[in-house]
C-alpha positions in Angstrom: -44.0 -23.1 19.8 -40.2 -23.0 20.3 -38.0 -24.9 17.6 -36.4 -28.0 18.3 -32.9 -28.1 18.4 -31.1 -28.0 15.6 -30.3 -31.0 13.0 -26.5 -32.8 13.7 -25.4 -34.4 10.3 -23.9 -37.5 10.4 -21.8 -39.3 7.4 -21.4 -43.1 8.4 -18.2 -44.5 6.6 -18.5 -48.6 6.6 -16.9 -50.8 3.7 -20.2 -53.2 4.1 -23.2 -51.8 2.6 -25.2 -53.8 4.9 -23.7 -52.3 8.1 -24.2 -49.0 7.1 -27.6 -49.2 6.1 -28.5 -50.8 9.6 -26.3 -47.9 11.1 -28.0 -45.0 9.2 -31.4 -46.2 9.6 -30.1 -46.5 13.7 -29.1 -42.9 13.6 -31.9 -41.7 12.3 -34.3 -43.1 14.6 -32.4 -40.5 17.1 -33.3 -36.8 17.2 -32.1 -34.4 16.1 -29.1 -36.5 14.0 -30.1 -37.2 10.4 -27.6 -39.2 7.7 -26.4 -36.7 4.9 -24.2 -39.4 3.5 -22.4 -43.0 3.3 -18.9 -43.8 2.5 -17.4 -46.8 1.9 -13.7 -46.3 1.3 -11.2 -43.8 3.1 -10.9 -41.7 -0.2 -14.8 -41.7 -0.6 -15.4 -40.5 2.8 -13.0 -37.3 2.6 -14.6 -36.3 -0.8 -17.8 -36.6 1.1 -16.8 -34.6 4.2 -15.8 -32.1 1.6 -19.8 -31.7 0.0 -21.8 -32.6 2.5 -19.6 -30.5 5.6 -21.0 -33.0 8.1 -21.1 -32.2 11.9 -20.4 -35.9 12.7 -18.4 -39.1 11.0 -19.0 -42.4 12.4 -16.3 -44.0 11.1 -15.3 -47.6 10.5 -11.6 -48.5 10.8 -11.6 -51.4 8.4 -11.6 -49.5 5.4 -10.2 -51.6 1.6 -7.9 -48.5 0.7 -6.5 -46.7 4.2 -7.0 -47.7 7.8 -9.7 -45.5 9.7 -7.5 -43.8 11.8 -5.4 -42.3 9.0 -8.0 -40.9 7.2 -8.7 -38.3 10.4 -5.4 -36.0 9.8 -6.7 -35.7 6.3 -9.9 -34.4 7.2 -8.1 -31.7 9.8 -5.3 -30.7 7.0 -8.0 -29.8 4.8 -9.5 -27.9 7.6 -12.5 -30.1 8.6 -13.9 -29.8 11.8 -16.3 -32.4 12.1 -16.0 -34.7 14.9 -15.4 -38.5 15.0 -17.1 -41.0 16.4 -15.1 -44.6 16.0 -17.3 -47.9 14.9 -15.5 -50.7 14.8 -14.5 -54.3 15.6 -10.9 -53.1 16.7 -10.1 -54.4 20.2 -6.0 -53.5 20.1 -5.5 -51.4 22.8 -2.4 -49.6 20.2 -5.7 -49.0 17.8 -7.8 -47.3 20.5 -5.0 -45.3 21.9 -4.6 -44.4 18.4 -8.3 -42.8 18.3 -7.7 -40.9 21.4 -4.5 -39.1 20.1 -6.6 -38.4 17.0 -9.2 -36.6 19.0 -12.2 -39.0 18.2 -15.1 -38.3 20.4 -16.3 -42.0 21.0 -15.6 -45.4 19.9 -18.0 -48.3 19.7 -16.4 -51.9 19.4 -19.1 -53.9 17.1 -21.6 -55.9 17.3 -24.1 -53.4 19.4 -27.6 -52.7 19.7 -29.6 -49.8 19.0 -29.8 -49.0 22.4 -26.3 -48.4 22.6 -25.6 -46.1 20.0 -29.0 -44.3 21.1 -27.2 -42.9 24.8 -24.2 -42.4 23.0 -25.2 -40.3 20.2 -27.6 -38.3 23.0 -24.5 -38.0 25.6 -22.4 -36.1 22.2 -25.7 -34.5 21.5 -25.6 -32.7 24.9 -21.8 -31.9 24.8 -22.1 -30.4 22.0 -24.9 -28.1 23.0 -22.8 -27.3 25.9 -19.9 -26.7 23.9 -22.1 -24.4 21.3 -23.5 -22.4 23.8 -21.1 -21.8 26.3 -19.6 -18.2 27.5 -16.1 -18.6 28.6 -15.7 -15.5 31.0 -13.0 -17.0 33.4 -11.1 -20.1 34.3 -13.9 -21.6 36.1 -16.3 -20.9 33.0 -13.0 -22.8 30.8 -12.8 -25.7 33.7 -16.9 -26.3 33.1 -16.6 -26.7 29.7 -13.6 -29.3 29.7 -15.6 -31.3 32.0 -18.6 -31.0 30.0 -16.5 -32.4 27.4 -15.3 -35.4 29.5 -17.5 -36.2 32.2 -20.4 -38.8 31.5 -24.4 -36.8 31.9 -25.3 -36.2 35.6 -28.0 -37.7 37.1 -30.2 -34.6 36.6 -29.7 -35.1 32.3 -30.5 -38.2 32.3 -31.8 -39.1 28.2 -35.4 -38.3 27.8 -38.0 -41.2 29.1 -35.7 -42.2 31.9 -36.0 -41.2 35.7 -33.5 -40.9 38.4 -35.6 -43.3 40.9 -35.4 -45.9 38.3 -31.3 -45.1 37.7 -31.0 -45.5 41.1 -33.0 -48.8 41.6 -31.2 -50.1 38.9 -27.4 -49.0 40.1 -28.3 -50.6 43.4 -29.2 -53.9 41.9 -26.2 -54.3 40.2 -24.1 -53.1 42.5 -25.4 -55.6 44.9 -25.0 -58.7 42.5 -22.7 -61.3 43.5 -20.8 -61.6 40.0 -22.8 -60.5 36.4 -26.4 -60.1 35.7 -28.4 -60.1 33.3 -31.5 -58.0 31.9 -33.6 -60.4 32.8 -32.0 -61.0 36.2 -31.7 -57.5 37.0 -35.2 -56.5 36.1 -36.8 -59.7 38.1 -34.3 -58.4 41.2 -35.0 -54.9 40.4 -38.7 -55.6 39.9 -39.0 -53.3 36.8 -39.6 -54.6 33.2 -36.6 -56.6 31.1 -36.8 -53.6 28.5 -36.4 -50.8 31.3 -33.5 -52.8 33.0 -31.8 -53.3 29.8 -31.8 -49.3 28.7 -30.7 -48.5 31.7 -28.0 -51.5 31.8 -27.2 -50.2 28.3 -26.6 -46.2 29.6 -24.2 -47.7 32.7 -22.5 -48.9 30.0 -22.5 -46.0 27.6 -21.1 -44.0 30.0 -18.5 -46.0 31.0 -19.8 -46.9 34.7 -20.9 -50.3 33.8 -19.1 -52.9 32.2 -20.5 -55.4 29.2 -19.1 -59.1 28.8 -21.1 -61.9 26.8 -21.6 -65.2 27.6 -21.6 -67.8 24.5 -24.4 -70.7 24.5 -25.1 -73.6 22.7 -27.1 -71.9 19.9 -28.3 -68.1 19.4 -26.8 -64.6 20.1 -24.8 -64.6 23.5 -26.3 -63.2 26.8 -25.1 -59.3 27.2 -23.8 -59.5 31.4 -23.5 -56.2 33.1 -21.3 -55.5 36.2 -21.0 -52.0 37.7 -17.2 -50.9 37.6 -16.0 -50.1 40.6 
C-alpha cells in the first residue's frame, strides 16, 4: 500500500477561543492538514511558529496586541517560511491589498462554512504538491509552476467526490439564472440534491469564479446567493 501524502501543519491564530476551536476542529476534518497549535495574540503566534515550525498559519487579523498583517514580516525576518492563509472579518480593500503585498496565500472574510474552507485548504493542498515536486528545467517548466501557483484547479483536479458532469450541470445553471440563486434553487433547476449544488456553489466560489452575496430575513442566518462572475 502506497503512503498517503504527507501531513501539512497548521497553527490557527484567533483572539476568541471559541473561533479557533470551531476552526481547528474544521481543519482537521480535512486530509492531510492537522492543527499543531493555537495562538491568540500576535506575540503568542510567532513564539509558536518558532516550536512548532508549522507549514501553514491561518491567521486572524484582529489580534489585542498587533494587527495580523504586521505580525508576517516578523515571521520572514526570523526566517520562517510558512505560508499564510488570512481569516478574517476585514473587508477594507487597503487591508486585503495589504495581505497580498505580504505574500499571504488566501484570505477568508468571516463568517464561512466548512465547506468553504474545505476547497480552499484542498486548492493550497495541491499547489503546494506542485510546488514540492516540481523540476524547473527551462522557462516553460518556471511559467508552469507560477501558474500553478495562481490559477484556480482545472477541471480534470477537481477535489475528491466531485465529477466534471456535475461541475458542468451546475456552471450551466447558474450561468443561465436571471439574477442570484440559491442552493435550493439551483439544485431544484439543476435537478441534483441541495447538498451537491451547494459544494459545488461553494468551489465556484472558492476559486474565485462564482460570487457569494447574502440576503437578510426576518429571523435566522441569511440565505448564501451565488452568481457566476463573468
Amino acid at each position: 500500500m502506497s503512503p498517503g501524502p504527507a501531513a501539512i501543519d497548521v497553527l490557527v491564530v484567533d483572539d476568541d477561543f471559541m473561533v479557533a476551536r470551531v476552526h481547528r476542529t474544521f481543519v482537521e476534518r480535512v486530509e492531510p492538514f492537522r492543527v499543531v497549535g493555537v495562538a491568540s495574540t500576535g506575540e503568542q503566534a510567532a513564539a509558536a511558529v518558532d516550536e512548532l515550525r508549522p507549514d501553514l498559519v491561518l491567521l486572524d487579523l484582529y489580534l489585542p496586541d498587533v494587527f495580523g498583517l504586521d505580525v508576517i514580516p516578523r515571521l520572514r525576518t526570523a526566517g520562517h517560511d510558512c505560508d499564510v492563509m488570512v481569516i478574517s472579518a476585514a473587508r477594507e480593500a487597503d487591508t486585503v491589498r495589504g495581505a497580498v503585498r505580504h505574500g499571504v496565500v488566501d484570505y477568508l472574510l468571516k463568517p464561512f462554512e466548512f465547506e468553504e474552507l474545505r476547497s480552499r485548504l484542498q486548492r493550497y493542498a495541491a499547489q503546494r504538491g506542485r510546488l514540492l515536486t516540481a523540476v524547473v528545467q527551462s522557462q516553460a517548466d518556471v511559467d508552469r509552476v507560477l501558474a500553478g501557483a495562481s490559477a484556480p484547479p482545472a477541471a480534470g483536479a477537481l477535489p475528491k467526490g466531485m465529477s466534471v458532469e456535475t461541475a458542468d450541470l451546475v456552471e450551466r445553471t447558474l450561468r443561465a439564472a436571471d439574477g442570484t440563486l440559491s442552493a435550493t434553487e439551483c439544485a431544484t433547476l439543476a435537478g441534483i440534491s441541495r447538498v451537491s449544488a451547494r459544494r459545488y456553489l461553494e468551489y465556484f466560489h472558492a476559486t474565485g469564479t462564482a460570487d457569494v452575496s447574502l440576503r437578510y430575513g426576518v429571523a435566522g442566518r441569511p440565505e448564501r446567493r451565488y452568481t457566476w462572475r463573468v
